[in-house]
C-alpha positions as CSV (number, residue, x, y, z in Angstrom):
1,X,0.9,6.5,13.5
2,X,-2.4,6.4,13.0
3,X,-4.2,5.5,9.4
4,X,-5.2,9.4,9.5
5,X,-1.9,11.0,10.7
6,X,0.0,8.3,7.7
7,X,-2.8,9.8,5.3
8,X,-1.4,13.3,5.5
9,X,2.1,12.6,4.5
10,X,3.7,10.9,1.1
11,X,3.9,7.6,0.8
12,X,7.5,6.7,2.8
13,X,9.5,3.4,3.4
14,X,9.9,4.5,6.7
15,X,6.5,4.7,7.7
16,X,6.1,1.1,8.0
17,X,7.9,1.0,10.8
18,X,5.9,4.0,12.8
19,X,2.5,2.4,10.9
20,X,0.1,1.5,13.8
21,X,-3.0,-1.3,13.3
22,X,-6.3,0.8,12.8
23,X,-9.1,-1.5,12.2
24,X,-12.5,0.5,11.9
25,X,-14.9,-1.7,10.7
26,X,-18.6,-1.1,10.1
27,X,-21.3,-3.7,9.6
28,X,-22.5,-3.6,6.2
29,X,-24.9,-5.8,4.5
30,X,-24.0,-5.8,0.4
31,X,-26.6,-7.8,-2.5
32,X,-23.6,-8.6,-4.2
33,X,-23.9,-10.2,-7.4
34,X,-22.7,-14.1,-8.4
35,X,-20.0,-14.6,-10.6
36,X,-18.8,-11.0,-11.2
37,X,-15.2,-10.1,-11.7
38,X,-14.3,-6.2,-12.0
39,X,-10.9,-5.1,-11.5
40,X,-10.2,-1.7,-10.2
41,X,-13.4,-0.5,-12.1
42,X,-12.9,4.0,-12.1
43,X,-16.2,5.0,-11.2
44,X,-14.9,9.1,-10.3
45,X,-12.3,11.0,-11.4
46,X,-11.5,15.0,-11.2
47,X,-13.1,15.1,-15.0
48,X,-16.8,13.1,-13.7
49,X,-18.3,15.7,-12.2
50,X,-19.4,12.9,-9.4
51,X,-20.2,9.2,-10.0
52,X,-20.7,7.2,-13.1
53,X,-22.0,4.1,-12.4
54,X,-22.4,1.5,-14.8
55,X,-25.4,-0.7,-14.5
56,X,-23.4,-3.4,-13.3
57,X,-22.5,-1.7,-10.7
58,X,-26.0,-0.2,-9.8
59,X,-26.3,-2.3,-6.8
60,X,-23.2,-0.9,-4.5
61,X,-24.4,2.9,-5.4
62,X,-26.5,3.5,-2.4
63,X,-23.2,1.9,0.1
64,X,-20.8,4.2,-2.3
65,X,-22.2,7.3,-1.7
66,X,-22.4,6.6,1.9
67,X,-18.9,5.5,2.1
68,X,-18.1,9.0,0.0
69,X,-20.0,11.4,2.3
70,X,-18.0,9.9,5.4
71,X,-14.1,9.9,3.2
72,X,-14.7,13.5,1.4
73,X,-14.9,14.7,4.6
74,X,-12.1,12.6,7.1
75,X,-9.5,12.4,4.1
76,X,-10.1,15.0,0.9
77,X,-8.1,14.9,-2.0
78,X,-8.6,11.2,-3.1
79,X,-10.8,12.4,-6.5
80,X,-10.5,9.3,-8.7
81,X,-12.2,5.9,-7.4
82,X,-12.5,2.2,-8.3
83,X,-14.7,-0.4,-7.4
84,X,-13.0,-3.9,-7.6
85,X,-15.6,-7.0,-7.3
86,X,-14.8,-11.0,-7.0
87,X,-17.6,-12.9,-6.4
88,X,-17.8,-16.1,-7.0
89,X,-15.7,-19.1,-7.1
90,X,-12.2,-18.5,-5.6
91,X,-9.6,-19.3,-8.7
92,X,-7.0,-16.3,-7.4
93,X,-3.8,-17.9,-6.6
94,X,-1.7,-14.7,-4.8
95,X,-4.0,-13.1,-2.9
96,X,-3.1,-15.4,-0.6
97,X,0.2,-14.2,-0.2
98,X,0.9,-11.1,2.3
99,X,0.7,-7.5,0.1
100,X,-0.4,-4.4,0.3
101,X,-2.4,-2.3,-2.1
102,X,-1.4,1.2,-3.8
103,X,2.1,0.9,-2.8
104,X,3.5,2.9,-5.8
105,X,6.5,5.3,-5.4
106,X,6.4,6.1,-8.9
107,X,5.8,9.5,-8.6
108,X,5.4,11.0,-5.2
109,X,2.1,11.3,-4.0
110,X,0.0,10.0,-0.4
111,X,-1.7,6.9,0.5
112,X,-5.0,5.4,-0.9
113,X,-7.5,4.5,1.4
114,X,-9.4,1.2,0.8
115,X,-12.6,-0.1,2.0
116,X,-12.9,-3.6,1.6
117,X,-15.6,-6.5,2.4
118,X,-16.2,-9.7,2.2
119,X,-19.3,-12.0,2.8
120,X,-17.1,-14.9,4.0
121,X,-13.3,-16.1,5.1
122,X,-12.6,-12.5,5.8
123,X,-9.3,-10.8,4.9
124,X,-6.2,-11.4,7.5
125,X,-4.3,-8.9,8.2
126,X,-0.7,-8.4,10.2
127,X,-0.2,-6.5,13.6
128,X,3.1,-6.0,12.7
129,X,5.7,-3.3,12.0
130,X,8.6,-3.5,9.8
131,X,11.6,-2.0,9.3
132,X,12.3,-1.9,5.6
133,X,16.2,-1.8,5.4
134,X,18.1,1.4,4.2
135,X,19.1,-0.9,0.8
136,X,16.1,-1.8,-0.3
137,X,15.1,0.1,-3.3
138,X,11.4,0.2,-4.3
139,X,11.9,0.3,-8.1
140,X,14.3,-2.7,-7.8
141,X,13.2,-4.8,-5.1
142,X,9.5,-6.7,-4.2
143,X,8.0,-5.5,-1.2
144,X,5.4,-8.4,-1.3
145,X,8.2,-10.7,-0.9
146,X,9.4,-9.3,1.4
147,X,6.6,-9.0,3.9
148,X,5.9,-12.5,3.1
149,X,9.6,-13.2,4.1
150,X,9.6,-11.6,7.2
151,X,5.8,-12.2,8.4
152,X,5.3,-13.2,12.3
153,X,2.8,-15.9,12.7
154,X,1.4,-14.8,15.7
155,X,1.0,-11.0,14.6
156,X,-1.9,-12.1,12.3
157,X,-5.8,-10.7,13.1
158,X,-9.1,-11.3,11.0
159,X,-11.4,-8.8,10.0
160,X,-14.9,-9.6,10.5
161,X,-17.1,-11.3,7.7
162,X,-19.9,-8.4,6.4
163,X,-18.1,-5.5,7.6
164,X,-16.4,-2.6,5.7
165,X,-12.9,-2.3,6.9
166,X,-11.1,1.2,6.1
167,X,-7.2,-0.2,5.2
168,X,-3.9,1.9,3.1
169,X,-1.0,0.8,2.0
170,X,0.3,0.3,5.4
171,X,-1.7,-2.3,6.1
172,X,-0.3,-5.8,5.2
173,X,-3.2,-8.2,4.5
174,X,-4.4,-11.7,2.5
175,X,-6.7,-13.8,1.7
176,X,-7.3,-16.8,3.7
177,X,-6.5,-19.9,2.1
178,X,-9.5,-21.6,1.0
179,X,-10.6,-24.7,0.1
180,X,-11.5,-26.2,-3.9
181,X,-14.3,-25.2,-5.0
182,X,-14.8,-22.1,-2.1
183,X,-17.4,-19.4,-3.4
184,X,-16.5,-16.1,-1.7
185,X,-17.7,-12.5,-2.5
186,X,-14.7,-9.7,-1.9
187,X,-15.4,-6.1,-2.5
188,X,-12.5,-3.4,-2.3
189,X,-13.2,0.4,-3.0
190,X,-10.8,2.4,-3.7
191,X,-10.2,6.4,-2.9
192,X,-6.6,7.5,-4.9
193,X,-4.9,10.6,-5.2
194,X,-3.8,9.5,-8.5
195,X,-5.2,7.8,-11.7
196,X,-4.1,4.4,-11.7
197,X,-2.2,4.3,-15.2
198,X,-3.0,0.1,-15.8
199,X,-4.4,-1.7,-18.8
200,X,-5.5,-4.0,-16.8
201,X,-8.5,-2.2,-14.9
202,X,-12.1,-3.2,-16.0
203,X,-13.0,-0.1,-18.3
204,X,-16.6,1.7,-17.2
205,X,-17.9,1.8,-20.8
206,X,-19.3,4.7,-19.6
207,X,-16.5,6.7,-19.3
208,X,-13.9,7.5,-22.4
209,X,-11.5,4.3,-22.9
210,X,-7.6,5.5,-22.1
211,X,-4.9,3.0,-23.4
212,X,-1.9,3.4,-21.1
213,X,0.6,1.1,-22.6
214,X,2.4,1.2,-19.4
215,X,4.8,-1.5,-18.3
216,X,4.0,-3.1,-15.1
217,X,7.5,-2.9,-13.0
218,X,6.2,-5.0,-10.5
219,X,7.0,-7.8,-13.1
220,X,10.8,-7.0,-13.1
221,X,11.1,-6.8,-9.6
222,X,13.3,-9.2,-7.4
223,X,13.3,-10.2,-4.0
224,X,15.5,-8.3,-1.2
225,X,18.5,-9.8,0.0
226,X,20.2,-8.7,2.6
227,X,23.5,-8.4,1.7
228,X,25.1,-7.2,5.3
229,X,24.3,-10.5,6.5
230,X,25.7,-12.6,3.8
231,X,29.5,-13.8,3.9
């Protein structure tokens, strides 16, 4: 299953093991700033009437509204978006680790769709298909871990450097590991059915602060084990 067949349907365990490798990638040539951290920046949402764009932000508006004409159209219903930026010096320490973005079973709803970039050690992703065990129980158990668990070496591709890559929650990906001292620009924007409900996210002072107070479950969450296999 294709990233636009997965897009039409709630997000599903089972889905990782029909979920098929769907690398479109566009060459794309982004000014991106030095030394800028935004996390999950909204920059839309059903109440924006369109884009607000901080001016810190001013230089990715031209490829955003590009990238915006083209999504509106393949994928609809994705109204709220978020512009996350590292640039800079790498300091991260679990991006590094296979995950997936927007995996949240919270409340039903379908995939994101991400377009991400980066200027150099591109992002690695996984030619692989699992088969997440009838047990395991999203609001108990890490999914990260365990697609870091169960990761084949030799499934692993690399996206190329300056290109916008369209990837969902499907997609298992990393970061390269780097080395000291590293400067790398990453750029991930991010088309959601639903407003990400996170203190975290870099408020757009132009837009109405919200205060969530939400408690991150992925922080209570433990890794699978497989208990059928155990004695």
């Amino acid at each position: 299953m294709y990233i636009f067949q997965r897009s039409l349907y709630n997000l599903s365990l089972s889905i990782f093991e029909k979920a098929r490798l769907d690398l479109m990638q566009r060459k794309c040539d982004l000014d991106v700033p030095e030394n800028q951290y935004i996390l999950r920046m909204m920059v839309r949402s059903p109440e924006t009437n369109g884009f607000v764009i901080p001016d810190e932000l001013a230089w990715i508006s031209p490829t955003l509204a590009n990238i915006c004409q083209f999504h509106d159209m393949v994928f609809h219903d994705r109204p709220y978006v978020y512009v996350t930026v590292r640039s800079g010096e790498v300091k991260s320490v679990t991006d590094d680790e296979w995950h997936v973005d927007g995996f949240s079973m919270r409340v039903p709803h379908k995939p994101e769709q991400n377009y991400i970039w980066s200027d150099c050690y591109p992002t690695e992703v996984l030619d692989q298909r699992f088969v997440i065990p009838e047990d395991f129980d999203p609001f108990k158990h890490n999914i990260h871990t365990y697609f870091q668990d169960n990761a084949d070496p030799s499934k692993i591709k690399s996206l190329k450097e300056r290109h916008l890559c369209i990837i969902d929650p499907y997609v298992v990906h990393r970061r390269p590991q780097v080395p000291v001292g590293t400067k790398r620009a990453f750029v991930r924007i991010s088309f959601v059915p639903i407003e990400i409900e996170d203190d975290t996210c870099t408020p757009n002072l132009l837009l109405k602060k919200k205060i969530y107070n939400r408690i991150d479950i992925r922080k209570s969450l433990v890794p699978y084990i497989n208990t059928k296999e155990t004695v």
